[in-house]
Structures are given as C-alpha cells and as structure tokens.
C-alpha positions as a Markdown table, in Angstrom:
| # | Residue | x | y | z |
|---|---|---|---|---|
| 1 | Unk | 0.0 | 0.0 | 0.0 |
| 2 | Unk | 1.2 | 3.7 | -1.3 |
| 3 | Unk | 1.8 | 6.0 | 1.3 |
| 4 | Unk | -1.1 | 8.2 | -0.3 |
| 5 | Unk | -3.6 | 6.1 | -0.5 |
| 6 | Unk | -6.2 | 6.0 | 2.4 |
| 7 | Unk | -8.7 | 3.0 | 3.5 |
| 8 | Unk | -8.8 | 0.2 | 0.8 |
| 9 | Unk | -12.5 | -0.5 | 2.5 |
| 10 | Unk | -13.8 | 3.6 | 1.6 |
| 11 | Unk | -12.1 | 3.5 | -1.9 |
| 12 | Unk | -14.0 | 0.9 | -3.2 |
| 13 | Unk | -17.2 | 0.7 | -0.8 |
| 14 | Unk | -17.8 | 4.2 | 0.0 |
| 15 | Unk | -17.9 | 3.1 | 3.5 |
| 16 | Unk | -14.6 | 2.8 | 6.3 |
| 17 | Unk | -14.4 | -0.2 | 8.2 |
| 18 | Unk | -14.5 | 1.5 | 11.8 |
| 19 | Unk | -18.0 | 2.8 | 9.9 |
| 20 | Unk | -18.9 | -0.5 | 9.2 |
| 21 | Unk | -17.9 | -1.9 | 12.4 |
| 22 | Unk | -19.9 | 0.5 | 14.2 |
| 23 | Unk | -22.8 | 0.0 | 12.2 |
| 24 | Unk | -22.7 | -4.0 | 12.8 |
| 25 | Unk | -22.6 | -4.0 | 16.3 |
| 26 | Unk | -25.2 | -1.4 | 16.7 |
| 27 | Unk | -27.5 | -3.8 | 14.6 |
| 28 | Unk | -26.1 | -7.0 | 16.3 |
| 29 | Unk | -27.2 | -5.1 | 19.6 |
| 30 | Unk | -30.8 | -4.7 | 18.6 |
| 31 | Unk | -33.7 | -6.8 | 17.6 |
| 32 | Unk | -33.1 | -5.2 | 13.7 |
| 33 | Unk | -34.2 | -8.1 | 11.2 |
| 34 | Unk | -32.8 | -6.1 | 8.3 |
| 35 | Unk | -31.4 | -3.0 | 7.5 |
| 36 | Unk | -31.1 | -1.1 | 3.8 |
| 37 | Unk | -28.7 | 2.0 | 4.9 |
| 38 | Unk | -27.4 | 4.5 | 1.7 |
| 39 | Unk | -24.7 | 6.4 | 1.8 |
| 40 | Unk | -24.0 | 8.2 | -1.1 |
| 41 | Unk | -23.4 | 6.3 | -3.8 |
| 42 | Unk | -23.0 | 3.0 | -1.8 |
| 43 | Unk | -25.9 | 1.2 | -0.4 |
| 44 | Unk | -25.2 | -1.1 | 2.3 |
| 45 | Unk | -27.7 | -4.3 | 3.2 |
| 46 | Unk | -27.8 | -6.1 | 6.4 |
| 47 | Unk | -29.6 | -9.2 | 6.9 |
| 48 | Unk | -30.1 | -11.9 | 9.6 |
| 49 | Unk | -33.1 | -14.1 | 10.4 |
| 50 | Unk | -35.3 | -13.1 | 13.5 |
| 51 | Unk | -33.9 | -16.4 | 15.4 |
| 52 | Unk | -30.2 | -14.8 | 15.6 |
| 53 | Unk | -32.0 | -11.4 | 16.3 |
| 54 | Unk | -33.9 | -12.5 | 19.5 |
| 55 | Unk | -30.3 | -14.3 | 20.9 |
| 56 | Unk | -28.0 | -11.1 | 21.8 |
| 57 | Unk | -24.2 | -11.7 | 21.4 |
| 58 | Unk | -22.3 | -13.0 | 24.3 |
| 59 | Unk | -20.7 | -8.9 | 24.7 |
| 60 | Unk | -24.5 | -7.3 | 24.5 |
| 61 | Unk | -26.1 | -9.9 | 26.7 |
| 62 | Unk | -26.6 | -6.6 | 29.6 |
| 63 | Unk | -27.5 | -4.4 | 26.9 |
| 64 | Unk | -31.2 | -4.3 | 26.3 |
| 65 | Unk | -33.1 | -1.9 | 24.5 |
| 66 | Unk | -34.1 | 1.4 | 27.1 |
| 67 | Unk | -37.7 | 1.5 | 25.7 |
| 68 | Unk | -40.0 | -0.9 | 25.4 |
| 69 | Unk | -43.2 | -1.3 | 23.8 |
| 70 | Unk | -46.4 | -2.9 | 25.9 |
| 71 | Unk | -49.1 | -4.2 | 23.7 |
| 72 | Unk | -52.3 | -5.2 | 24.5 |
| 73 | Unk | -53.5 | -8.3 | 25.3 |
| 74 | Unk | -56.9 | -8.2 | 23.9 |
| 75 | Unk | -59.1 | -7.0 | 21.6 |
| 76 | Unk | -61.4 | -3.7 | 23.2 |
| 77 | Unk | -61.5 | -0.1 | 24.7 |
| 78 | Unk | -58.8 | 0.7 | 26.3 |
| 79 | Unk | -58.8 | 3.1 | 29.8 |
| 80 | Unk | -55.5 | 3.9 | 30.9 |
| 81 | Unk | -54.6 | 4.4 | 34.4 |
| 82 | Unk | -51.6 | 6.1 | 33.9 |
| 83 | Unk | -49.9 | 9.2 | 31.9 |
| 84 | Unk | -46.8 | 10.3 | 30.1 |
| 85 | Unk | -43.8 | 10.7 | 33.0 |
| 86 | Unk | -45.4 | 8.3 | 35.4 |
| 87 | Unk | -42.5 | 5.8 | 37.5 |
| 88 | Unk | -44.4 | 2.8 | 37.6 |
| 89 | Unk | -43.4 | -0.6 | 39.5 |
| 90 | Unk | -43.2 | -4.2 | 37.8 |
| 91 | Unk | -46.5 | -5.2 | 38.0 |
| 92 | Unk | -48.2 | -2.5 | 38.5 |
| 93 | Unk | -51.2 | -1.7 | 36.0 |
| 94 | Unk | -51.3 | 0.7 | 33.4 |
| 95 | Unk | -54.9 | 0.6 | 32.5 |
| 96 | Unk | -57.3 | -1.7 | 31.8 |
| 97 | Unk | -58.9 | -3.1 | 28.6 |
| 98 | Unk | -62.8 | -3.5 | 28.4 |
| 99 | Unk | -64.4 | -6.2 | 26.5 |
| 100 | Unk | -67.7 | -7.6 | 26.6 |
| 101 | Unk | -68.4 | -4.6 | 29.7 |
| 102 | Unk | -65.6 | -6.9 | 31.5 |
| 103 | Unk | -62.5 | -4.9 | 32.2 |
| 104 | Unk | -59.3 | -6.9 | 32.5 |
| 105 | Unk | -55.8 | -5.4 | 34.0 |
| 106 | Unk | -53.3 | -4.3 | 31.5 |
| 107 | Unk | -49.3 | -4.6 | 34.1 |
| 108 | Unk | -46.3 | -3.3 | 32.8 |
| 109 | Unk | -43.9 | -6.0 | 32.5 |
| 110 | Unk | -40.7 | -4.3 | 34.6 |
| 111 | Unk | -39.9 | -1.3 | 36.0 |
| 112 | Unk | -39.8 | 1.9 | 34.7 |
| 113 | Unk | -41.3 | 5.5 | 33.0 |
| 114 | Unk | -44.1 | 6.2 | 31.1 |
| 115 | Unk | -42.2 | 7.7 | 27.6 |
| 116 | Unk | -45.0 | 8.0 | 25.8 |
| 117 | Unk | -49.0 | 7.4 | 26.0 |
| 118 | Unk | -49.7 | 5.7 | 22.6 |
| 119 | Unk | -53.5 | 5.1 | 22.8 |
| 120 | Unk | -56.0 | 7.9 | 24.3 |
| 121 | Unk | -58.6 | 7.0 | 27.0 |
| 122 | Unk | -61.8 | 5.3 | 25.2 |
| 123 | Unk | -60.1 | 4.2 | 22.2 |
| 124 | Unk | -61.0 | 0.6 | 20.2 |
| 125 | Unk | -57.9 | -1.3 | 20.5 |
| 126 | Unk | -56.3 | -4.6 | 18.4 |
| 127 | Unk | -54.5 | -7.4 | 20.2 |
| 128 | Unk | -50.7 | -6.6 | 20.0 |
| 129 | Unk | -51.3 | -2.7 | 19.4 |
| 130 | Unk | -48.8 | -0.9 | 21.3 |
| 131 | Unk | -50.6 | 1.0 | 24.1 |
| 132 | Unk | -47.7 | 3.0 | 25.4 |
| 133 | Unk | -43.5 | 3.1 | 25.6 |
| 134 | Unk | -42.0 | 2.5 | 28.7 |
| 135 | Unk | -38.2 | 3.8 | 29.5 |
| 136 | Unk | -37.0 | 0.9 | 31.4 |
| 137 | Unk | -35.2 | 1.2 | 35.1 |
| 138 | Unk | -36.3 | 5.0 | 35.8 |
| 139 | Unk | -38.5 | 4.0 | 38.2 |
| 140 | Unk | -37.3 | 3.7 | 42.3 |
C-alpha cells in the first residue's frame, strides 16, 4: 500500500471499516431483522433471520433496548390508568382493557417510565397494538 492512499474498504465501498464496524454491532445489539442503509453512492444491506436477532451476542447480553413497547393483550377499549412521566413498579397496571363490559388489567412487564402514552382513553384497541412506551429502570 502507497503512502497516499487512504482506506482500501472507503475507496471501493464508500464506507470505512471502523463505519462498518460500528454499524454491525449497533445492529447485532438490537432486535433489527434487516437494515437497507445509503450512503452516497453506496448502499449497504444487512440481513439476519429473527432467530439470531432475538439471541443477543455474548458482549451485548446486559445491553437491552431502554424503551419498550407494551401491547395489548386483547381486543377492546382501552382506559389507561396512567400518563406520560409516570414511574411505575413491575406489575403495577397501566390501564385496563374492556371487553364484553368486562374490564381486564393491563401490568407493565418491569420497571420503569411512562415515555410515551400511545392510545388515548376510550379508544377501540387490536390485540398486539402498542398501548404505550415505557423507558426501562427509571422508576425507584
């Protein structure tokens, strides 16, 4: 290699390996199926099936995602208990889901803050619709 020239990996990719590095183990950190990222003239495409995506690499096994999304269990109207900034406790209930006139308890599954209030008071819900973000490990 010349003395002038710079990173084999840019010259012919676009992209410098510490780039790519960083990119990888931002994606192997993360439940990311598949990514298309462009940059410039280079598009880059990361794949891996949702098996190796669920298992987390030996280095990220603390790391876990700060938010996380709680869905609903049911099909119905949903009537929150709690709002945007709330601490809540593991197992403590963020609202409850009515169907058939029969409400049933909606907990959060760990600790942590209300981020963000997803689905307003009295509004139809799907099963698996994410009712609300919760920040994880904010709460005492």
């Amino acid at each position: 290699m010349s003395a002038g020239s710079g990173d084999p990996l840019r010259e012919r990719a676009g992209v410098s390996a510490d780039e790519l590095s960083d990119l990888l183990s931002l994606v192997g950190a993360s439940d990311v199926t598949e990514l298309d990222v462009t940059l410039g003239s280079t598009r880059l495409s990361v794949r891996r099936s949702p098996a190796q995506a669920s298992r987390p690499a030996p280095a990220d096994e603390a790391r876990e995602p700060r938010s996380l999304a709680i869905a609903s269990p049911l099909v119905g109207i949903f009537r929150p208990s709690v709002a945007s900034g709330d601490a809540l406790a593991a197992g403590q209930s963020i609202g409850a889901i009515e169907a058939l006139g029969m409400p049933t308890s909606v907990d959060a599954p760990q600790s942590g803050t209300v981020e963000d209030l997803l689905v307003q008071d009295g509004s139809p819900v799907e099963y698996g619709q994410p009712l609300l973000i919760l920040r994880r490990g904010d709460a005492p």
